[in-house]
C-alpha positions as CSV (number, residue, x, y, z in Angstrom):
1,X,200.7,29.5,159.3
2,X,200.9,28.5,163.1
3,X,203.1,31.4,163.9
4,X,200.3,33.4,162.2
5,X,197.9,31.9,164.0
6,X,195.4,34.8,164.6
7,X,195.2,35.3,160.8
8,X,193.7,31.3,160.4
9,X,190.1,32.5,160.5
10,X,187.9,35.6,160.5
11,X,185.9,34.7,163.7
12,X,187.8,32.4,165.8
13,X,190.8,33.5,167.3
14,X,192.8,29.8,166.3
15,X,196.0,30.3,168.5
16,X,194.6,28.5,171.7
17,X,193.5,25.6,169.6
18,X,196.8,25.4,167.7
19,X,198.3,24.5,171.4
20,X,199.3,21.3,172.9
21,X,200.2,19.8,169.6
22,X,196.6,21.7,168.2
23,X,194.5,19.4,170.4
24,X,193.9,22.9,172.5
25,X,193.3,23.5,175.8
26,X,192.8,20.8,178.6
27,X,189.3,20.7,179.5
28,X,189.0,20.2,183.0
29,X,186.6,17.3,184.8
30,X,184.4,19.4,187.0
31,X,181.4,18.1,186.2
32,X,182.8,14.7,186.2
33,X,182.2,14.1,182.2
34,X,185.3,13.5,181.0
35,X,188.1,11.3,182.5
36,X,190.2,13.3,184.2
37,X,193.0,13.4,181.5
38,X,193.4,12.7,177.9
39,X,190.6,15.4,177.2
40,X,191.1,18.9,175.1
41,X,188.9,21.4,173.5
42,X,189.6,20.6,170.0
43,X,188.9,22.7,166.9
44,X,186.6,20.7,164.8
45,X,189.2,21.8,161.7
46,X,192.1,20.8,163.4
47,X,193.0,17.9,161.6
48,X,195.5,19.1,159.5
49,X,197.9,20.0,162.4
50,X,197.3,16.8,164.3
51,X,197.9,14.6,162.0
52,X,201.3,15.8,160.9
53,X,201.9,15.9,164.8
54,X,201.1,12.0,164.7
55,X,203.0,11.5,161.3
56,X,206.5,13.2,163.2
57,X,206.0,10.0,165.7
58,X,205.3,7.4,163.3
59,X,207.5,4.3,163.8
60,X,207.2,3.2,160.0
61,X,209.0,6.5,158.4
62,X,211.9,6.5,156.3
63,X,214.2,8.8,154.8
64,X,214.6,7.0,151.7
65,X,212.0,8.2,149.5
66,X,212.4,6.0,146.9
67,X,211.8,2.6,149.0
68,X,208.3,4.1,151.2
69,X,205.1,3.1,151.0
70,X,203.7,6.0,150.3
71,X,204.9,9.8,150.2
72,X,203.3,11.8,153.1
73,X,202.8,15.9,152.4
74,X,203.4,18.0,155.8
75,X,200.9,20.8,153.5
76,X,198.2,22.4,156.0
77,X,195.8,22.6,153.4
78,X,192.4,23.1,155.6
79,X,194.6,26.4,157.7
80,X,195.5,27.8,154.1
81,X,192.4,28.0,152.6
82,X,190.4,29.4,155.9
83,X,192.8,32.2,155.4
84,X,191.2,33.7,152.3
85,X,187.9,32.2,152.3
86,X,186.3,35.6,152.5
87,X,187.0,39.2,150.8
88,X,190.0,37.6,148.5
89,X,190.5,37.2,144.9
90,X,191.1,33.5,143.3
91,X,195.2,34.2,142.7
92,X,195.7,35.0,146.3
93,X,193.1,31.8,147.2
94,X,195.3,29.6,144.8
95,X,198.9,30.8,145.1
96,X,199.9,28.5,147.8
97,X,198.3,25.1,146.0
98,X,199.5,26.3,143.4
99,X,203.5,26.9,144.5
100,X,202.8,23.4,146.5
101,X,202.0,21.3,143.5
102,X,205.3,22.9,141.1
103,X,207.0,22.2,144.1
104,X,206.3,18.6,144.5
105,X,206.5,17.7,140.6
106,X,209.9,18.8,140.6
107,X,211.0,16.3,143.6
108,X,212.8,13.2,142.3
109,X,209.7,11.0,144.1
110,X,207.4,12.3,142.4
111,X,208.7,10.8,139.2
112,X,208.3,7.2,140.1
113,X,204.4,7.4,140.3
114,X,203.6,10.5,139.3
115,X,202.3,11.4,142.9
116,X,199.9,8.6,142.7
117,X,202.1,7.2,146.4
118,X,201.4,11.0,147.0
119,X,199.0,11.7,149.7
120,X,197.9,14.9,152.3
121,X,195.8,15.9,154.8
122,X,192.9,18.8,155.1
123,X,190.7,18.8,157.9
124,X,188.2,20.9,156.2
125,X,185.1,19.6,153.7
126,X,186.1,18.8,150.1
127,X,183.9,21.6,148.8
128,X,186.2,24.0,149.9
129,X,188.8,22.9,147.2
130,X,186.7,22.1,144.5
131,X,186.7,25.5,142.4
132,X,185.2,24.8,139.0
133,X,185.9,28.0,137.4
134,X,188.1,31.3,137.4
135,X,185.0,33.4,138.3
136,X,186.2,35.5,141.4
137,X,182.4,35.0,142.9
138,X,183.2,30.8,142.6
139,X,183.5,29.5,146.3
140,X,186.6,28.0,147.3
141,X,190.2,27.3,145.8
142,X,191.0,24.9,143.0
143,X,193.2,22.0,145.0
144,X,191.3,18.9,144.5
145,X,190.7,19.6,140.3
146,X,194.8,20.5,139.8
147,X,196.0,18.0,137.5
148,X,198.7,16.8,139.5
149,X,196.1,16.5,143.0
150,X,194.2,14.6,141.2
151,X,196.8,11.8,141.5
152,X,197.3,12.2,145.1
153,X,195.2,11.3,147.8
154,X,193.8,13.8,150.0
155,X,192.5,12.7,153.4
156,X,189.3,15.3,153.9
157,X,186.5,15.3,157.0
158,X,184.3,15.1,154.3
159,X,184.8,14.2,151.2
160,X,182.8,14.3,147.7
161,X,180.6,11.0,146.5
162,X,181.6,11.7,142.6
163,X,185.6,12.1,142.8
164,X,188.1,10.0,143.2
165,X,190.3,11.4,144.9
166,X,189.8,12.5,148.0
167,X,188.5,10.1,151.5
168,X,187.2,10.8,154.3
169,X,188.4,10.7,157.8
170,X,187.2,11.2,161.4
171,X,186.4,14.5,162.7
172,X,188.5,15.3,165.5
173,X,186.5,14.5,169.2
174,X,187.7,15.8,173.0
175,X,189.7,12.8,173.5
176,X,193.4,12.1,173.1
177,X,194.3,9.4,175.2
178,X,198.3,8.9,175.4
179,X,197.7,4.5,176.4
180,X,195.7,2.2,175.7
181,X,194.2,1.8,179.6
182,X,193.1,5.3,179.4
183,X,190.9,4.0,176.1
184,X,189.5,0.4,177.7
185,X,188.4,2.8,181.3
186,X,186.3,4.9,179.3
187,X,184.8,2.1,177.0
188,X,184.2,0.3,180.0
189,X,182.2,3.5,181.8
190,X,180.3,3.7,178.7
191,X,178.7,0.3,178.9
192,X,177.8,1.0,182.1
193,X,176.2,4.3,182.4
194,X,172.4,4.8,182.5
195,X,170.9,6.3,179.8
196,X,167.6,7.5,180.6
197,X,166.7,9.1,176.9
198,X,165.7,7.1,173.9
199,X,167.3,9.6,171.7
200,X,168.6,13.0,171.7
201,X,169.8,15.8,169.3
202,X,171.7,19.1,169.4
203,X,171.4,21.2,167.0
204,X,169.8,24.7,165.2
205,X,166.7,24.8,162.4
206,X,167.8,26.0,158.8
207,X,165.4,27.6,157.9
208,X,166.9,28.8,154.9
209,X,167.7,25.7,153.8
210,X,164.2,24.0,152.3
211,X,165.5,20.8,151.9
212,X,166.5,20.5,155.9
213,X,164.6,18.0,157.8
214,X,166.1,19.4,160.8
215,X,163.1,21.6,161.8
216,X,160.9,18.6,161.9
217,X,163.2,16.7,164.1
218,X,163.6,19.3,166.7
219,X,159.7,19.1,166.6
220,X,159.2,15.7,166.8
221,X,162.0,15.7,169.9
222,X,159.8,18.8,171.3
223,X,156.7,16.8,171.7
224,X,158.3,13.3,172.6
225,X,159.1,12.3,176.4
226,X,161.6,10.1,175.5
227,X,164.0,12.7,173.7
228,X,166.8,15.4,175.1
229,X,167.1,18.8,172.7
230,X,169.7,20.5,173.2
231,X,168.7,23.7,170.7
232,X,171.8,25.8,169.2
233,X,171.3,29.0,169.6
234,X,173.6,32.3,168.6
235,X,176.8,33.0,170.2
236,X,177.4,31.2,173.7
237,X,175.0,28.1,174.0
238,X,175.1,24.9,175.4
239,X,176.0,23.6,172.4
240,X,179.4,24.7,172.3
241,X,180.2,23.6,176.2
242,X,182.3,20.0,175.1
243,X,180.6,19.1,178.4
244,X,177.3,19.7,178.3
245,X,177.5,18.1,174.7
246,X,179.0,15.1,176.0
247,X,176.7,14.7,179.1
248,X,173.5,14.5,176.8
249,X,175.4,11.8,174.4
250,X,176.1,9.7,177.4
251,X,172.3,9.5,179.0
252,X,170.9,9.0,174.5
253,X,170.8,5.4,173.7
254,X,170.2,7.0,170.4
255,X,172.2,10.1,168.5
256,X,169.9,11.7,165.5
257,X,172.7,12.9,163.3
258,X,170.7,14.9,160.2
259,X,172.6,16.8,157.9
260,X,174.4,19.9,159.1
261,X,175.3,22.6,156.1
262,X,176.9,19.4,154.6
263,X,176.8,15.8,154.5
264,X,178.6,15.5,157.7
265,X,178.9,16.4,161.5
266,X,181.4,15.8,163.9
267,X,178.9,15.5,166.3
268,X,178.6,11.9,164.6
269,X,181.8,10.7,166.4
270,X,181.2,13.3,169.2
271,X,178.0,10.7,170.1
272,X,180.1,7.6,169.0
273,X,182.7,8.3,171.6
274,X,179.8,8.4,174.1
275,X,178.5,5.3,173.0
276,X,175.4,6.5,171.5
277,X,174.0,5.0,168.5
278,X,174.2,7.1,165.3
279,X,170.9,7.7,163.3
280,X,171.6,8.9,160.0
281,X,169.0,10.5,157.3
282,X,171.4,10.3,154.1
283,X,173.9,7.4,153.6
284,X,176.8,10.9,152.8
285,X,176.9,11.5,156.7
286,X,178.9,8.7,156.9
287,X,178.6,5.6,155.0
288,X,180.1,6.4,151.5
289,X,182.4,8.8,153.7
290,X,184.2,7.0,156.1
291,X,184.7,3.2,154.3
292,X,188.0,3.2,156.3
293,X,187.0,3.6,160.0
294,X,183.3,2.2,159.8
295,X,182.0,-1.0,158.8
296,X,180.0,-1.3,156.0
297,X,177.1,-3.0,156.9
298,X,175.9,0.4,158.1
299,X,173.3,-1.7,160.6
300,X,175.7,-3.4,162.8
301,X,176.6,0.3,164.3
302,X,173.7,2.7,163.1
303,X,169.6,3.3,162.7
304,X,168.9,4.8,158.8
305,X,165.5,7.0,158.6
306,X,165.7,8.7,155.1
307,X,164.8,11.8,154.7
308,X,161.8,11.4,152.8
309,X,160.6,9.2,155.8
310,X,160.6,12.5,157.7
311,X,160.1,15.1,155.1
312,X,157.1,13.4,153.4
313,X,155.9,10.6,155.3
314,X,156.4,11.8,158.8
315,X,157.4,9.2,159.8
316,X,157.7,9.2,164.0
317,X,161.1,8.6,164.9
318,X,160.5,8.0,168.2
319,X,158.1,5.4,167.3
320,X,161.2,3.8,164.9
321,X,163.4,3.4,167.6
322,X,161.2,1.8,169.8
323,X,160.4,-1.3,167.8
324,X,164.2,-2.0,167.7
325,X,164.8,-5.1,170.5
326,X,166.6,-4.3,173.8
327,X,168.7,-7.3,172.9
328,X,169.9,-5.8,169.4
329,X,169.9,-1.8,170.7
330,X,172.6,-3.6,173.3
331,X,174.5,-5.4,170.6
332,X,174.5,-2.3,168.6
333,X,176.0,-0.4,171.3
334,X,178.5,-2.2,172.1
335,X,179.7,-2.6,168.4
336,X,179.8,1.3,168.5
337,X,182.1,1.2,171.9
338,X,184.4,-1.3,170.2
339,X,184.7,1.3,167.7
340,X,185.7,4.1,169.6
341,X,189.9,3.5,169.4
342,X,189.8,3.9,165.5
343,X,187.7,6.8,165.3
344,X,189.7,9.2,167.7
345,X,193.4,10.8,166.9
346,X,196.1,9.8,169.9
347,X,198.0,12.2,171.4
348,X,200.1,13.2,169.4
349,X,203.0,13.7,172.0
350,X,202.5,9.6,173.0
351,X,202.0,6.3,171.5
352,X,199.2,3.9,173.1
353,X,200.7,0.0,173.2
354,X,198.6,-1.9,171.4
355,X,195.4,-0.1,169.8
356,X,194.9,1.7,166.3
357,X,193.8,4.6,166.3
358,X,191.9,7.2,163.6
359,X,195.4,8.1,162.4
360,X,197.0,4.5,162.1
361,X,193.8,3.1,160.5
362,X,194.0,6.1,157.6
363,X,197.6,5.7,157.1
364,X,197.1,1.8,156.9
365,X,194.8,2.1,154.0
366,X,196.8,4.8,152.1
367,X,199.3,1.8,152.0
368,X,197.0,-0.5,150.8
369,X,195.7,1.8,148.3
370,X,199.0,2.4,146.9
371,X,200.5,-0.9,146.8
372,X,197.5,-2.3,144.9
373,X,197.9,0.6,142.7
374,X,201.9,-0.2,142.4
375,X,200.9,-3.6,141.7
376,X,198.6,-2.9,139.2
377,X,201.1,-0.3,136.9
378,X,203.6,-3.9,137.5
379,X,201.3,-6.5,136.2
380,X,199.3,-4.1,133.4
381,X,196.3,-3.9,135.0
382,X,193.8,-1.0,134.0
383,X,190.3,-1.0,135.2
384,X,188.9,0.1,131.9
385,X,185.5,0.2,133.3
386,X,185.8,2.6,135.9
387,X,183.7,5.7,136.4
388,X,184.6,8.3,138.5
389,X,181.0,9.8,139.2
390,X,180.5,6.5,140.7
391,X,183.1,7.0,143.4
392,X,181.2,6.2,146.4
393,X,179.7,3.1,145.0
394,X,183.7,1.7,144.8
395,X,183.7,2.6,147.6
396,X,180.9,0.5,149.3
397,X,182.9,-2.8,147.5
398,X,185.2,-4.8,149.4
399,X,187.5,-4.6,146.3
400,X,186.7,-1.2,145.1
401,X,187.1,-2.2,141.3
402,X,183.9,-4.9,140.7
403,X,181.6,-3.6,138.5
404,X,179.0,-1.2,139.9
405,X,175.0,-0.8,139.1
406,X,172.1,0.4,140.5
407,X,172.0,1.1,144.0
408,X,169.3,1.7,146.7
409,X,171.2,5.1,147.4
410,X,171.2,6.5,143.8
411,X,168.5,8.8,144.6
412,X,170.5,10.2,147.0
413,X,173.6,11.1,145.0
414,X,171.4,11.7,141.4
415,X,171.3,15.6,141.8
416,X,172.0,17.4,138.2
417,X,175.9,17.4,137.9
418,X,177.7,20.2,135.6
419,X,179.5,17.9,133.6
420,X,182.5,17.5,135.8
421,X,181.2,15.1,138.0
422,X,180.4,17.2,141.0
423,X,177.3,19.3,142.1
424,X,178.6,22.5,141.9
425,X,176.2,25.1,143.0
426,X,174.7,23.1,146.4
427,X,178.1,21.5,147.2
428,X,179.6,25.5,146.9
429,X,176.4,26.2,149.1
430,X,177.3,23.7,151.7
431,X,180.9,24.9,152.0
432,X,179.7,28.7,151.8
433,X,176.9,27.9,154.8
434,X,179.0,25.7,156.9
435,X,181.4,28.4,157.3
436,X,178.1,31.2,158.3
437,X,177.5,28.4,160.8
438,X,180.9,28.8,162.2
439,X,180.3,33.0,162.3
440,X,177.3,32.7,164.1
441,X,178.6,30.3,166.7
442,X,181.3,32.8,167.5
443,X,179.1,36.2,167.5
């Protein structure tokens, strides 16, 4: 796929992003916004390619299948599937899942779990691998609902509240540090800077979206003193210079991070890395997503305005964030700084000393996950209760397996499912307009 590089998507040309390990280009410091190295203009899909990268490095491998952890699979999933998104019929969109999966049930490990040790990596949305049917108009390929995928693990940017099997992981940011000094410098300039806006946000209306809130925050930011709007227009804008991005994260004590096309942005840990405070509209931008890298009490790190607030109540958001203390808005940012080493991927090409990064903190709990699960099969344990529409409710519990009831969020995650557990036509939507987002940056 990498040696094919310019046939990874319609409208980006991918082979300057697949350099330097596929961290891409250096970005260089003229405006003084970066540090002046560990920084890279990184595809947003990258993921798939970087973390393999890291995996090659990983002090903990082994060649002895049978006595591992956990069975990593080098498969670029995300790169596959952007190559026949568009104007290709489901056997071509399947063949290479499809060869992957006969491939792995005829290894020797996959015996000894079935592939539930099994796990990969796709740094694209669930939705793109969640085909429900053979219809050739369907979106997507049919990964995630193979029989034998459904007992691995697949590590996702964003992955779905009602399946099991699939978690989701940081997007990738600008910053690859190689040591752990080049991580404590910048934490250490972002408790210092001045940030002269309450909040900010960067971002386009979607108007054909009825459901988006997003035209009401860019007018609420319009008429406010206090906020910076950076507004996404077509082709070349602002919004796609890493530094101007950056630059309006670092002077925000506050982030608004709506919903894109999807649940998620990475502008979430674009803002993060600045040490801006997240504000979220809908608990699937990142607190059922990613359980791994965030805390769970969602108010140490973040501000939540639901969307109704805004959609129906108009509620002022400006107005929100002021009541908040100075004393807890500095708390809260400096629990978002401490959080910056997990949430960003190394270079790939070093190894900081000490820290954990987005990588090591995934891989971590892929052990953990399969060792309990190991332990379970040993000692006969079966949670007989468990639901798999409920997914992102385990999730939320220390333990994963208590049993779950009603939650604040369940009208969030109530939208009329198709039987399989999954919302078909808007999550096939999502997937289908994210990608028209990714056109339209590039015209």
């Amino acid at each position: 796929m990498l040696r094919h590089c310019r046939k990874l998507s319609l409208w980006t040309i991918m082979c300057k992003f697949t350099s330097n390990a596929s961290l891409g280009p250096p970005l260089e410091n003229v405006e003084g916004v970066f540090s002046n190295t560990g920084w890279y203009a990184t595809n947003q899909f990258a993921v798939d390619v970087i973390f393999n990268n890291r995996m090659k490095q990983y002090e903990c491998l082994t060649k002895d299948s049978f006595i591992a952890a956990a069975i990593f699979v080098p498969f670029y999933a995300g790169f596959d599937i952007a190559r026949y998104l568009w104007g290709y019929n489901i056997s071509v969109r399947d063949a290479a899942s499809l060869e992957l999966v006969d491939w792995l049930m005829k290894r020797p490990e996959w015996s000894v779990m079935g592939g539930m040790d099994h796990f990969l990596v796709a740094g694209r949305i669930t939705w793109d691998f969640r085909r429900l049917t053979d219809s050739e108009t369907d979106w997507g390929n049919k990964l995630l609902f193979l029989p034998a995928a459904k007992n691995m693990s697949m590590l996702v940017v964003e992955s779905s509240p009602w399946n099991a099997n699939d978690f989701g992981i940081p997007y990738p940011t600008y910053f690859h540090p190689a040591r752990d000094a080049e991580v404590f410098i910048w934490q250490d300039r972002m408790r210092k800077l001045e940030r002269k806006y309450l909040f900010s946000f960067a971002g386009v209306p979607l108007p054909d979206n009825p459901q988006s809130i997003r035209g009401q925050i860019i007018d609420q930011c319009k008429r406010s003193k206090v906020c910076k709007l950076l507004e996404c227009d077509f082709g070349e804008s602002k919004c796609h210079s890493p530094s101007s991005i950056m630059q309006m994260f670092q002077s925000s004590l506050f982030c608004l991070q709506p919903q894109g096309d999807s649940y998620t942005r990475r502008s979430a840990f674009d803002s993060m890395l600045a040490g801006c405070i997240p504000v979220f509209f809908h608990p699937g931008s990142a607190y059922i997503q990613y359980t791994w890298h965030l805390p769970r009490n969602y108010s140490t790190y973040s501000v939540f305005i639901p969307e109704d607030d805004i959609r129906k109540r108009n509620i002022s958001i400006e107005e929100r964030l002021t009541k908040i203390p100075p004393d807890v808005v500095e708390i809260m940012r400096e629990t978002v700084i401490s959080l910056i080493p997990g949430l960003i991927y190394a270079d790939p090409r070093s190894k900081m000393e000490t820290l954990k990064d987005a990588f090591d903190v995934a891989v971590q709990a892929v052990n953990d996950k399969v060792t309990k699960i190991r332990r379970d099969i040993i000692e006969g344990h079966r949670d007989e209760d468990f639901i798999e529409e409920n997914s992102w409710k385990y999730a939320l519990l220390e333990d994963g397996h208590r049993p779950v009831g009603p939650h604040e969020w369940d009208p969030f995650f109530s939208k009329p499912k198709d039987g399989k557990g999954d919302s078909h036509t808007s999550s096939a939507e999502a997937a289908k307009n994210s990608w028209k987002n990714e056109q339209r940056s590039q015209v």
